[in-house]
N, C-alpha and C positions, 0 to 999 in steps of 0.2 A: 129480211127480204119479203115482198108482197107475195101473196099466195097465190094469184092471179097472173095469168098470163097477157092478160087486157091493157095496153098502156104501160105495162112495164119492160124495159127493155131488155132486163140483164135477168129477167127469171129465167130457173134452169128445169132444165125440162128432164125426162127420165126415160130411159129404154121401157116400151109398152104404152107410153102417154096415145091420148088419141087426141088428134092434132087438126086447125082449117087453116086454110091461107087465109092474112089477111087482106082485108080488100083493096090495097094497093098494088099488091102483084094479082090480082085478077083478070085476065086478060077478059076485053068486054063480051068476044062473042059463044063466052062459055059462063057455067055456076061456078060457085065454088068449092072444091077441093077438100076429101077428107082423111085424109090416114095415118097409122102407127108409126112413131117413132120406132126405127129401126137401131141405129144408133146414133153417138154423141162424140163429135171430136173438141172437149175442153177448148175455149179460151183460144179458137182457132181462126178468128175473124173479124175485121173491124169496118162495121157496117156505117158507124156515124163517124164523121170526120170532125169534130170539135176539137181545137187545138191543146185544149186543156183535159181532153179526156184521153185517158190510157187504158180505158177499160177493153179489154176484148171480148167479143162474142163467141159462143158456141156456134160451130156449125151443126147442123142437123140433119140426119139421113132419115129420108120420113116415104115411108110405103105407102102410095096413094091407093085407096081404094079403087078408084074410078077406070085406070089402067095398068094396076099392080107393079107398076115403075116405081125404083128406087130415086127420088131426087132429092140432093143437100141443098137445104137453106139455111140463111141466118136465123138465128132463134127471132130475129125483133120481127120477122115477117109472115109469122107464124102464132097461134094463138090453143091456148088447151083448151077441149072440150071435156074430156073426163082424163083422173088419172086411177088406173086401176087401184083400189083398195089392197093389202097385205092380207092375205088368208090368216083368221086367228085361230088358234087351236091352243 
């Protein structure tokens, strides 16, 4: 799997990821959108219709900064900005 959330559709994102819309659901008379993955409902959604494809999408519950609203999206319409690091000890 790519490690990038950019152009890939089926990357899987993680509870804490910090997340922007892509610029296709951007509605014009606003910026764009940034907040934490809240949660992840597995393999919940199929956003491309290719007849040949079986793949299913992640849904995604993603806390927006901007008005602290909970809203679920597909992962393919969503893009990672940072993923928190593991604390090492």
């Amino acid at each position: 799997m790519d490690n990038t959330s950019d152009g890939n559709s089926w990357f899987k994102f993680k509870v804490g990821d910090m997340v922007q819309e892509k610029y296709m659901i951007i509605p014009p008379d606003r910026t764009c959108w940034t907040g934490i993955v809240v949660y992840i409902t597995r393999d919940h959604y199929r956003f491309v219709y290719d007849v040949d494809d079986k793949t299913l999408e992640d849904m995604v519950g993603i806390c927006w900064m901007q008005t602290g609203e909970v809203e679920e999206l597909p992962g393919t319409v969503i893009k990672l900005l940072h993923r928190p690091e593991k604390n090492k000890k």
